[in-house]
C-alpha positions in Angstrom: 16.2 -11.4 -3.5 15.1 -11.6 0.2 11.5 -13.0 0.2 8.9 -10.9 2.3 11.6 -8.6 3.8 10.3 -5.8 6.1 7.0 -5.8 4.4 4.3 -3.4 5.6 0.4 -3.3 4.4 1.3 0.2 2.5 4.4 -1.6 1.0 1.9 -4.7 0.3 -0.2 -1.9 -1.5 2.6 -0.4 -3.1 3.8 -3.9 -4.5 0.3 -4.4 -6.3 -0.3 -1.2 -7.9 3.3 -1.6 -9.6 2.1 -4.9 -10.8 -1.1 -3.5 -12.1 0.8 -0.4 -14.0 3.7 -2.4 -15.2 1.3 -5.1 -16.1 -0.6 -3.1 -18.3 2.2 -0.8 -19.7 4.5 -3.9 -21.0 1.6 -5.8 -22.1 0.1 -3.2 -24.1 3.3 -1.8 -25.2 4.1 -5.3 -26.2 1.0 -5.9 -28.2 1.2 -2.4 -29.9 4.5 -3.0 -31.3 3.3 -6.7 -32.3 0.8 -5.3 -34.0 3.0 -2.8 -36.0 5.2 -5.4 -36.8 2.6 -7.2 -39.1 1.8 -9.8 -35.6 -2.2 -9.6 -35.5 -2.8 -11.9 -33.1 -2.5 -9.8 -29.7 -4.9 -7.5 -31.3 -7.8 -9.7 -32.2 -7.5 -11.1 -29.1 -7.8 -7.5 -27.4 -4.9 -7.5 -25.9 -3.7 -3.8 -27.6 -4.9 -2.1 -24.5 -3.3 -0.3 -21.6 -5.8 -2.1 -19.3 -3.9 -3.7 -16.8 -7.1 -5.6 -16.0 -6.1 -7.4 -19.9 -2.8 -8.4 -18.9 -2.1 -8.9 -15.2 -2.5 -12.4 -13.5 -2.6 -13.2 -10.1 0.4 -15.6 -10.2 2.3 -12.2 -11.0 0.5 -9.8 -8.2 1.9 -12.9 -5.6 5.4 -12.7 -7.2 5.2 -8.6 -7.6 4.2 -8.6 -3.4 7.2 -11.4 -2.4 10.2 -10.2 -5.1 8.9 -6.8 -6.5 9.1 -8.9 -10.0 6.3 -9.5 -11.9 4.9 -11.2 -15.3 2.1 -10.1 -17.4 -0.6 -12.5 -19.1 1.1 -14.1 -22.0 0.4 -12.6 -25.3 -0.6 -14.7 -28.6 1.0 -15.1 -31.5 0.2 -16.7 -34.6 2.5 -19.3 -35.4 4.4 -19.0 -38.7 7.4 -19.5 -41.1 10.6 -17.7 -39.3 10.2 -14.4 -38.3 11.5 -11.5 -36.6 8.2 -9.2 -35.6 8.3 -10.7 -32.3 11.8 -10.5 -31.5 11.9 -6.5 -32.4 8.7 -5.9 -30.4 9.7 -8.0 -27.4 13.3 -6.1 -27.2 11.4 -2.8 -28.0 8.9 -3.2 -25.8 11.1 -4.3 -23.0 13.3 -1.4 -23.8 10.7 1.3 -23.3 9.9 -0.4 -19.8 13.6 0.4 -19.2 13.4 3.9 -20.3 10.2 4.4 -18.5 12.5 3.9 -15.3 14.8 7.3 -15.4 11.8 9.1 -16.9 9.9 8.7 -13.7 12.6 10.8 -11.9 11.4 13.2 -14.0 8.2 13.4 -12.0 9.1 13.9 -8.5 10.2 17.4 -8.0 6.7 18.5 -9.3 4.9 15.8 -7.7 6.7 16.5 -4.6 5.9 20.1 -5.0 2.1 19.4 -5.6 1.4 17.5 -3.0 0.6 17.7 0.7 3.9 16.0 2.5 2.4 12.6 3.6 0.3 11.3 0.1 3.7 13.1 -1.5 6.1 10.7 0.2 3.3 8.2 -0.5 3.6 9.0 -3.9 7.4 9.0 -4.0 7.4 6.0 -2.7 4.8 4.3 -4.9 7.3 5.7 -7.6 10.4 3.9 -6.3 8.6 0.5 -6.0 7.2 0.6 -9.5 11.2 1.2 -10.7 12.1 -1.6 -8.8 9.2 -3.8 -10.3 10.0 -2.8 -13.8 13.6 -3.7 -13.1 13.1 -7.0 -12.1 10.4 -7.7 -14.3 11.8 -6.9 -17.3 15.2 -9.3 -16.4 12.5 -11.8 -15.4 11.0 -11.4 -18.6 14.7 -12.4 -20.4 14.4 -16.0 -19.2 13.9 -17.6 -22.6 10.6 -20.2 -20.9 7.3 -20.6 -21.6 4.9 -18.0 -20.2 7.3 -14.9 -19.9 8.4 -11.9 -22.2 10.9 -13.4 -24.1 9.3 -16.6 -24.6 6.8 -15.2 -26.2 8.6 -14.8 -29.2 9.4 -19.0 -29.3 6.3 -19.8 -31.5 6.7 -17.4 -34.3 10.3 -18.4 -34.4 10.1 -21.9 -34.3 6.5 -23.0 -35.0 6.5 -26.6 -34.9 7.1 -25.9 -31.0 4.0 -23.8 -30.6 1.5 -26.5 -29.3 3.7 -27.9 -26.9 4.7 -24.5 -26.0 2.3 -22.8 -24.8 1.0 -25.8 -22.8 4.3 -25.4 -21.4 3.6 -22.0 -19.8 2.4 -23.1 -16.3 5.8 -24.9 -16.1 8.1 -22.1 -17.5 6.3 -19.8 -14.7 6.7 -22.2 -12.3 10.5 -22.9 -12.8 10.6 -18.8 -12.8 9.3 -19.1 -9.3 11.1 -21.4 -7.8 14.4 -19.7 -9.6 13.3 -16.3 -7.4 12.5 -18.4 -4.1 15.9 -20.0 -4.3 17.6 -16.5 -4.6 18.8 -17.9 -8.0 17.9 -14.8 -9.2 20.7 -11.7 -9.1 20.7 -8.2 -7.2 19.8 -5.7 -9.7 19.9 -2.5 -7.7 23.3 -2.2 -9.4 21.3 -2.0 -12.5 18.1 0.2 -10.9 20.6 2.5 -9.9 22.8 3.1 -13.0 19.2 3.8 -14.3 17.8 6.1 -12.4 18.3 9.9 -12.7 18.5 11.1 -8.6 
């Protein structure tokens, strides 16, 4: 990923609102299939909301404006004997994020048809930078460390690790970060592509 490549205020802009909307999609997405799967926790801590303003952190606007990638405010769960709640609702969640991705090709010939021609491009634009976002955030998310999507499923699985886990998030972000600044992290347009509909 090429860091702060060709970036302009509106693509600045651009970069943040994806991080808000993805932000508070996966989260909520995430804590509403936890919560079906018998996982309280993200609930009671209010977390089963589409807010983005409950699940976005400012570590992940920075990321979302330098690598269109972004994480969401790690979610609770109550530790336990071995389970698989979390696992099904962290791949289903993650999966809808995906889907979400050729869906929003759905939307631009009406959007485009709706709109004056320059808050249209806007628009269209806005649209291709959140499928980007989502892209990368959700293969972010697959790095099994502290802090991101998958790793939120560590303390349910294994719950002597919980303590040390979750004090562990700052360093799994970290070591995220410094994966994506040292271009450790692959090209997915392959994969953005093969997804989208247009």
């Amino acid at each position: 990923m090429v860091f702060l490549h060709n970036l302009t205020m509106a693509e600045i802009l651009s970069r943040i609102v994806a991080a808000f909307v993805f932000s508070g999609l996966a989260g909520g997405v995430t804590a509403a299939l936890l919560t079906l799967f018998r996982e309280p926790a993200a609930k009671h801590a209010g977390r089963l909301s589409a807010s983005p303003f409950r699940n976005v952190t400012l570590s992940g606007i920075f990321l979302a404006i330098a690598f269109r990638a972004t994480w969401f405010l790690p979610l609770p769960l109550n530790a336990g004997p071995r389970r698989f709640g979390p696992v099904l609702a962290v791949l289903g969640a993650m999966a809808v994020m995906l889907a979400l991705v050729p869906l929003m090709d759905l939307l631009r010939s009406p959007l485009h048809a709706a709109l004056p021609r320059g808050p249209g491009y806007m628009v269209l634009a806005g649209i291709d930078t959140f499928q980007a976002v989502t892209v990368n955030s959700v293969v972010l998310g697959l790095l099994p460390l502290p802090g991101l999507w998958l790793g939120t499923m560590v303390p349910g699985l294994l719950p002597r690790l919980e303590k040390r886990w979750r004090k562990s998030t700052g360093i799994g972000l970290a070591l995220a970060a410094i994966l994506l600044i040292l271009g450790w992290f692959p090209d997915l347009r392959p994969l953005l592509n093969a997804l989208r509909l247009v």
